[in-house]
C-alpha positions in Angstrom: 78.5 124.1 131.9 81.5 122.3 132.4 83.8 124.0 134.4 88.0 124.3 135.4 88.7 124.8 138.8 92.5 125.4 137.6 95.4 123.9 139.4 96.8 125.4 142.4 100.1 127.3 142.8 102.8 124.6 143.3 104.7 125.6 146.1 105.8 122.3 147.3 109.0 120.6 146.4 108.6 117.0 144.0 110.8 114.2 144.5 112.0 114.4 141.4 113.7 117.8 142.3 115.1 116.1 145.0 116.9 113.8 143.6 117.5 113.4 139.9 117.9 110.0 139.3 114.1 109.7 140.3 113.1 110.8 137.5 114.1 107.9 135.4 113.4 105.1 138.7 109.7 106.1 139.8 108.5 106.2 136.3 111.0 103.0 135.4 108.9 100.8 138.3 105.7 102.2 137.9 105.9 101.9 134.3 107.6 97.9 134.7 104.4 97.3 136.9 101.5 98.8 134.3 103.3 96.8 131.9 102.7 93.4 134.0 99.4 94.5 134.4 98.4 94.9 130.5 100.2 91.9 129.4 98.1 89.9 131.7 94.3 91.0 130.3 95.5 89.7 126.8 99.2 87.2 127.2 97.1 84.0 128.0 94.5 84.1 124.9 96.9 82.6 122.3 98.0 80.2 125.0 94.6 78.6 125.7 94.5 75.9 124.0 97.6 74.5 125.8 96.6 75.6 129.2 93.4 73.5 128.9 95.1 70.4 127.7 97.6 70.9 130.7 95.2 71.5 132.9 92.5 68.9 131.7 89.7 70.8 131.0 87.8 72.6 128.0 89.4 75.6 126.2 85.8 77.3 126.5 86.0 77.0 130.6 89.3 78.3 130.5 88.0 82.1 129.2 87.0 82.4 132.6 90.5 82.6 134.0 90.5 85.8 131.2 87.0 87.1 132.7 88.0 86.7 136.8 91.0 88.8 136.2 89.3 91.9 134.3 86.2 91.6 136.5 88.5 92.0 139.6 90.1 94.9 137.6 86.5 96.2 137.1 85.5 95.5 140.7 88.3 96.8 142.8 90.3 99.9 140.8 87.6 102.4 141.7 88.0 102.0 145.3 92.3 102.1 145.4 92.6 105.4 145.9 90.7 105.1 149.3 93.7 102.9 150.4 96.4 104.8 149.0 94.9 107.6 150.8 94.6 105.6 154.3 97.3 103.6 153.8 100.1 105.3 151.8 100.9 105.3 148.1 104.3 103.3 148.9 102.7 100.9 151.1 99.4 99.8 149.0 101.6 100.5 145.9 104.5 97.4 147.0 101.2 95.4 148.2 99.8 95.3 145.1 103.0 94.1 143.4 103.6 91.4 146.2 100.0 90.4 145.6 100.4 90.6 141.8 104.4 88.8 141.7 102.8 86.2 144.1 99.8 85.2 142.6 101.6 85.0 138.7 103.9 82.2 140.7 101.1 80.4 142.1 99.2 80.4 138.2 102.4 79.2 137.1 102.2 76.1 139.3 98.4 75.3 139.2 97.7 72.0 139.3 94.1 72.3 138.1 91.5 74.9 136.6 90.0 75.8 140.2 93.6 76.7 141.5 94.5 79.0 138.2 90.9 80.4 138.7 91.7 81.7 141.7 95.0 82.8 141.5 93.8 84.8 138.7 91.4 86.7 140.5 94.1 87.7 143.0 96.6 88.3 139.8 93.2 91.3 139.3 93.2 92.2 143.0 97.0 93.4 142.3 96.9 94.5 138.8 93.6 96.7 140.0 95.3 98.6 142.5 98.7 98.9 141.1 97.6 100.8 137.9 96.1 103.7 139.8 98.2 103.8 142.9 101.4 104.2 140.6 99.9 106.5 138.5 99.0 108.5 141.2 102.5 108.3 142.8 104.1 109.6 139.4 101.1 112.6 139.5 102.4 113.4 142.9 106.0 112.7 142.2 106.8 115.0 139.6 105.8 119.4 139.3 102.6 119.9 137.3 105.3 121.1 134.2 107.0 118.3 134.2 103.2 116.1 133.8 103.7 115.0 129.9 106.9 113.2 131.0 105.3 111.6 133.7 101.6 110.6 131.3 103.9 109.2 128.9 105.1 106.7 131.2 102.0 105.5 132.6 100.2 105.6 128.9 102.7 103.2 126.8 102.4 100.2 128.7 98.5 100.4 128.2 100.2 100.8 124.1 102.2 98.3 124.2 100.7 95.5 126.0 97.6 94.8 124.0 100.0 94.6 120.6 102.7 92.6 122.2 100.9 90.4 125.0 99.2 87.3 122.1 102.7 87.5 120.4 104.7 87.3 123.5 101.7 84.5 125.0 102.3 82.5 122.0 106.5 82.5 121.9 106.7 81.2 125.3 104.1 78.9 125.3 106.0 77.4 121.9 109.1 77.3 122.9 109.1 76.9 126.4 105.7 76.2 128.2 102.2 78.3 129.1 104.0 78.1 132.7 106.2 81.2 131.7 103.7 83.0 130.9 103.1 83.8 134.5 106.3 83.3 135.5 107.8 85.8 133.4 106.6 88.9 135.8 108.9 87.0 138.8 112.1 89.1 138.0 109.7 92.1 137.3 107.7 92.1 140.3 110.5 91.3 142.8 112.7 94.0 141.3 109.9 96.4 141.2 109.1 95.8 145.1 112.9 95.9 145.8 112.9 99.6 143.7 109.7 100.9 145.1 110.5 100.6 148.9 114.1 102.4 148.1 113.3 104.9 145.9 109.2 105.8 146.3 108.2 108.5 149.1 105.7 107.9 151.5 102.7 109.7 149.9 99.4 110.3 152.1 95.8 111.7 151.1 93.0 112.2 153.5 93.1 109.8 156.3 90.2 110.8 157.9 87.6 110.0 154.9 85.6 106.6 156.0 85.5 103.9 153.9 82.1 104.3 151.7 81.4 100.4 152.0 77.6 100.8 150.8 79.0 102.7 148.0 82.0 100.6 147.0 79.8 97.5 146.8 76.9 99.0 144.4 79.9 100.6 142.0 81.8 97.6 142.3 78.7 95.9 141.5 77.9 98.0 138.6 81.7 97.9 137.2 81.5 94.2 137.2 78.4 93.5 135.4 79.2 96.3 133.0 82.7 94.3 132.0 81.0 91.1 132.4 78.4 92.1 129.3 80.8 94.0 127.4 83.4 90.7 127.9 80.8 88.4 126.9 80.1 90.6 123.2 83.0 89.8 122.1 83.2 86.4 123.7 79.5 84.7 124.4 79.4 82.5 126.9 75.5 83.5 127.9 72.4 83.8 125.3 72.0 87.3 123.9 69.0 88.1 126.3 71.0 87.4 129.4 73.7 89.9 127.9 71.2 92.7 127.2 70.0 92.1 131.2 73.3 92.1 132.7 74.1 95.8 130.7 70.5 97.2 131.9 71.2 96.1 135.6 74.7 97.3 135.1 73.2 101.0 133.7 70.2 100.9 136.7 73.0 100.5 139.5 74.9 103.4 137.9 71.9 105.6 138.0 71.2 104.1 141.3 75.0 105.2 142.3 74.5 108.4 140.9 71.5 109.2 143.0 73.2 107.7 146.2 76.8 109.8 145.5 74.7 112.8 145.8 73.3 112.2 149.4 76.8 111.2 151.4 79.8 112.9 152.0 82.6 111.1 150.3 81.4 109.0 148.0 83.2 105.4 147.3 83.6 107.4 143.4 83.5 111.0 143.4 81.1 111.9 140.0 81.8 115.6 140.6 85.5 115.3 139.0 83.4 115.6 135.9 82.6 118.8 136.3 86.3 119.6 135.7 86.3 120.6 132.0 89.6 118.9 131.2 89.1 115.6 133.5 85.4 114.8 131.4 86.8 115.2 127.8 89.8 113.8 128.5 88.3 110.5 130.3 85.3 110.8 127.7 85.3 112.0 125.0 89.3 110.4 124.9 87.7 106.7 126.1 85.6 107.1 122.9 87.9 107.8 120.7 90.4 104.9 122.5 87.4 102.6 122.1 87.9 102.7 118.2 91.7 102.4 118.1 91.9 99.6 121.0 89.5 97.6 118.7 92.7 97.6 116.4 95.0 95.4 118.2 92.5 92.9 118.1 90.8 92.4 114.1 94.2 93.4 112.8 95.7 89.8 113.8 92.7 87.9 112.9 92.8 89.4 109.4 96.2 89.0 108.8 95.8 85.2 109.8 92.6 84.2 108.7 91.7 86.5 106.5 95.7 86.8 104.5 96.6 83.4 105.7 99.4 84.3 107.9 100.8 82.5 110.7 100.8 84.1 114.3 104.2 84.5 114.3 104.3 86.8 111.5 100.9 88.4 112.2 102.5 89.3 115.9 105.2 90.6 114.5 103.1 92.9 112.0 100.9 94.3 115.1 104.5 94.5 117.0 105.4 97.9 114.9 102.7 100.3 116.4 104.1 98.9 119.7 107.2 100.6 118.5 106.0 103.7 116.9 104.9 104.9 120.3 108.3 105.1 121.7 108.9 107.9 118.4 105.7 109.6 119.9 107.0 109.9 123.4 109.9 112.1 122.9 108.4 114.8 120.9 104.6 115.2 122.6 105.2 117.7 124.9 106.5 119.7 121.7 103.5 119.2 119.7 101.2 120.2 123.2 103.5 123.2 123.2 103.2 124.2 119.8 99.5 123.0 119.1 97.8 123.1 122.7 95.8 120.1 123.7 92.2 120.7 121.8 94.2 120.5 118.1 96.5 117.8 119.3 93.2 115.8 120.1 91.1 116.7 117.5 93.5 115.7 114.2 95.4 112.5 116.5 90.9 111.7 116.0 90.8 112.4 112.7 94.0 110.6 111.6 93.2 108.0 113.7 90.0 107.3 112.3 91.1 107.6 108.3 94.1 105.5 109.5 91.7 102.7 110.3 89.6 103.0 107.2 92.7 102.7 105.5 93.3 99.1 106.5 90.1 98.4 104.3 93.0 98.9 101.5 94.9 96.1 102.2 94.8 93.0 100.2 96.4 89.4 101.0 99.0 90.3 98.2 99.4 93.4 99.7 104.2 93.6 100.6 104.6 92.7 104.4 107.3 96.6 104.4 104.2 98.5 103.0 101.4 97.3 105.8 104.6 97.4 108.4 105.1 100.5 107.5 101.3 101.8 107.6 100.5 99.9 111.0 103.4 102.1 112.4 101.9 105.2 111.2 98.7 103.9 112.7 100.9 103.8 115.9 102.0 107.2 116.0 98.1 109.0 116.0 97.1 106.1 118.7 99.7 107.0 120.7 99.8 110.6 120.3 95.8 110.4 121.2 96.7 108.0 124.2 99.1 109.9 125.5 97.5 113.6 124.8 94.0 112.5 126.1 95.2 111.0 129.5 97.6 114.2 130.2 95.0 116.3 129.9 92.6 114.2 132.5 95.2 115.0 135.3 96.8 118.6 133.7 94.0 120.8 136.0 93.4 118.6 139.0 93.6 119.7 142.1 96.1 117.7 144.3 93.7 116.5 147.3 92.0 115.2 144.2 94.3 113.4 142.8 94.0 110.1 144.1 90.1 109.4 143.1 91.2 110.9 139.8 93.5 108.3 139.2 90.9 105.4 140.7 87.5 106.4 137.8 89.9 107.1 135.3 91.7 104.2 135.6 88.3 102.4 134.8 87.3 104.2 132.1 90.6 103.2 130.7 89.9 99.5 131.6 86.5 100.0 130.0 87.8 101.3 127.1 90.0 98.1 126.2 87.8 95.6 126.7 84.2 97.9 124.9 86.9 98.1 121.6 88.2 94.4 121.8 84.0 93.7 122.1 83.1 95.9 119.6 85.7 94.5 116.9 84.4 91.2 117.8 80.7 92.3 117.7 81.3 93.6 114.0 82.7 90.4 112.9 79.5 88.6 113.8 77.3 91.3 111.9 79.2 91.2 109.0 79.2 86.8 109.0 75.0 87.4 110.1 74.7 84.8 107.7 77.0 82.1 108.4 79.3 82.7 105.9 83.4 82.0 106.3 85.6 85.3 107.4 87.3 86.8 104.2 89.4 89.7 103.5 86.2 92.1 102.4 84.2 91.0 105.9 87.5 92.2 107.5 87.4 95.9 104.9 83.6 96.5 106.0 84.3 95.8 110.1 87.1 97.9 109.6 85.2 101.1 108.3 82.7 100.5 110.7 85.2 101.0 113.4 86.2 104.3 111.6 83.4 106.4 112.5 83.8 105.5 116.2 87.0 108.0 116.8 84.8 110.7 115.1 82.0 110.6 117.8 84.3 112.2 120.4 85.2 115.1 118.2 82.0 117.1 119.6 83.7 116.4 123.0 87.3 118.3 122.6 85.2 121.2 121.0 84.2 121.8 124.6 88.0 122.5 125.3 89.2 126.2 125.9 92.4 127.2 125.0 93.5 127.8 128.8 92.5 124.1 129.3 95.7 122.1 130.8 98.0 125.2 129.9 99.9 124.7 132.8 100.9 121.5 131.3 101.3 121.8 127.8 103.0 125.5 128.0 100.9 126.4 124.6 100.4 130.2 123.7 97.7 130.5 121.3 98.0 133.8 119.6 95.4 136.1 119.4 92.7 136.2 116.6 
């Protein structure tokens, strides 16, 4: 039975108590950097077709400067909070964006495919350890009441990006060039270094814990071929066969892991976080529900454009309202955790969620641009009240020496997430077209209500939730029966 070990008295003092203007600058850099992060895994897909005549090669090839940089994601996030740990927070945290701010340059200058190849995988080196190092700096940054206003931080980028990264891909390659694509996170990244070495503490784990290097390279291993099949769902570049192999061997070396994490000491991923009630249905049961509304961002704009006959311009600026829906959210979640508690908050954000994307089966290519503007922003309020909720609660109970491998496997279930719904969209289209048969409006409808049911499947998951779950965070008194 799953179990809460319940967060320790607080005793120490945050930074943020500190000083009061970090609690607008820690989560203003670490937010800038998740942002660079999740625009990269989607801005260079409208811009493809440019890139490849730039770059003389084939627009096909060219996916794989996509695939390096969210198999590097996949390969090195689970092992990042070793090296914040060793190494300090700060320092791996202002390595990553040097790493990241440097290798967007060098993309932007390419003179070939094999340069931009890899560049890219060093652009996923960066992004893979700044996403759970700054998270984990903002965890350790601010008091365990104060958690909601730090999760919101961290949990809009991964919001906003997938909506505004094709729209934002496909303005600057227009106007200006695919160049600026990468060389758009200069300012960013430099500023963001510049901020982090002033204003972020020196935060230390464990130093003494070896590097699990046996362990790192079968998870890594596993990680990689996992994203590699679920990548190549959506878009096949190997026969179906070879797919189906890659997500067995993938699944064996997890089991394989499993079996190995029990038999050493500290583990490269520590699997006994899921015994913590509130980290497994909020990494879980949450990444299913996420799995249905990320596959949103992706069929929305093909239907508008294919399906309605759109252009990408005005498609992009459709899918651009849930981006801004979430900033509504922000303000007023920790009132709704305060007055609801974390189970109800999850449960009908699933619900609504999942009638919300049935609801797009509705729409019809005569259908007023205000009325689906104004239903893809109600859309975005239950995604990112479920975001938002869901990741709080992963981190709301965790002990503090725990923190930092927290932040490292939830950080790839979050990566997982994305890319399973952008696959699983894409998988649905090609079951719907079995036949052959050009995209219309109705193959859109029926994808659409397939992707429904997906947010339901995790509502067995936040019945495991007790009412004392994440209390500490969410300040919610449930009145007696």
């Amino acid at each position: 039975m799953l179990e809460n070990a319940g967060a320790p008295a607080e005793a120490e003092e945050f930074a943020t108590q500190r000083d009061g203007r970090l609690r607008l600058l820690i989560p203003l850099v670490v937010g800038v950097a998740f942002l660079m992060e999740h625009l990269d895994s989607t801005i260079i897909a409208t811009a493809i077709p440019q890139m490849a005549a730039g770059l003389d090669t084939t627009p096909l090839r060219l996916n794989l400067a996509i695939t390096a940089y969210v198999l590097t994601l996949a390969v090195f996030i689970p092992v990042s909070g070793w090296f914040s740990d060793r190494f300090g927070a700060r320092q791996i945290f202002v390595l990553a964006l040097t790493i990241f701010t440097v290798s967007s340059a060098s993309c932007g200058i390419a003179q070939n495919f094999e340069m931009l190849l890899v560049m890219r995988i060093f652009q996923g080196l960066g992004g893979a350890m700044m996403t759970p190092v700054g998270r984990l700096i903002l965890l350790r940054s601010f008091p365990r009441k104060e958690l909601v206003t730090a999760m919101t931080y961290t949990t809009m980028p991964a919001i906003i990006g997938p909506v505004i990264g094709p729209l934002l891909g496909g303005v600057l390659t227009h106007y200006l060039s695919w160049r600026w694509i990468f060389y758009v996170n200069l300012p960013f990244g430099v500023l963001g270094i510049i901020l982090a070495l002033r204003f972020v503490g020196d935060i230390h784990g464990s130093r003494s814990v070896r590097f699990d290097f046996p362990g790192f390279l079968i998870v890594g291993a596993a990680a990689a071929l996992l994203q590699f099949g679920i990548e190549n769902i959506g878009r096949p570049t190997i026969a179906v066969s070879w797919i189906v192999a890659v997500l067995a061997a993938a699944v064996l070396l997890l089991f394989a892991f499993g079996w190995y994490a029990r038999r050493v000491a500290d583990p490269a991923v520590d699997l006994t976080l899921f015994r913590l009630r509130s980290f497994s249905v909020g990494t879980l049961a949450g990444g299913i529900c996420r799995i249905g509304m990320n596959g949103v961002p992706f069929v929305l704009p093909l239907m508008l454009q294919v399906g309605f006959g759109m252009s990408a311009i005005e498609s992009g600026s459709i899918t651009f309202v849930s981006a801004v829906s979430s900033f509504f959210v922000r303000p007023v979640s920790k009132y709704m955790l305060r007055l609801f508690g974390f189970d109800r908050v999850l449960f009908w954000s699933a619900v609504s969620g999942s009638a919300l994307i049935a609801g797009f089966a509705l729409m019809q290519p005569d259908t007023p641009h205000l009325w689906i503007d104004a239903y893809v922003f109600i859309f975005g309020l239950a995604r990112a009240a479920q975001f938002m909720t869901s990741n709080t609660l992963s981190y709301a109970d965790m002990p503090s020496a725990q923190l930092s491998g927290a932040t490292s496997l939830g950080g790839v279930l979050q990566q997982l997430s994305v890319s399973f719904g952008v696959s699983l969209g894409a998988m649905f289209l090609g079951i719907v077209t079995w036949d052959g048969s050009p995209l219309t409006p109705q193959h859109f409808h029926q994808v659409f209500l397939l992707m429904a049911i997906i947010p339901l499947l995790s509502l067995p998951g936040f019945f495991f939730l007790h009412p004392q779950d994440g209390v500490e965070v969410s300040q919610h008194k449930r009145k007696p029966k």
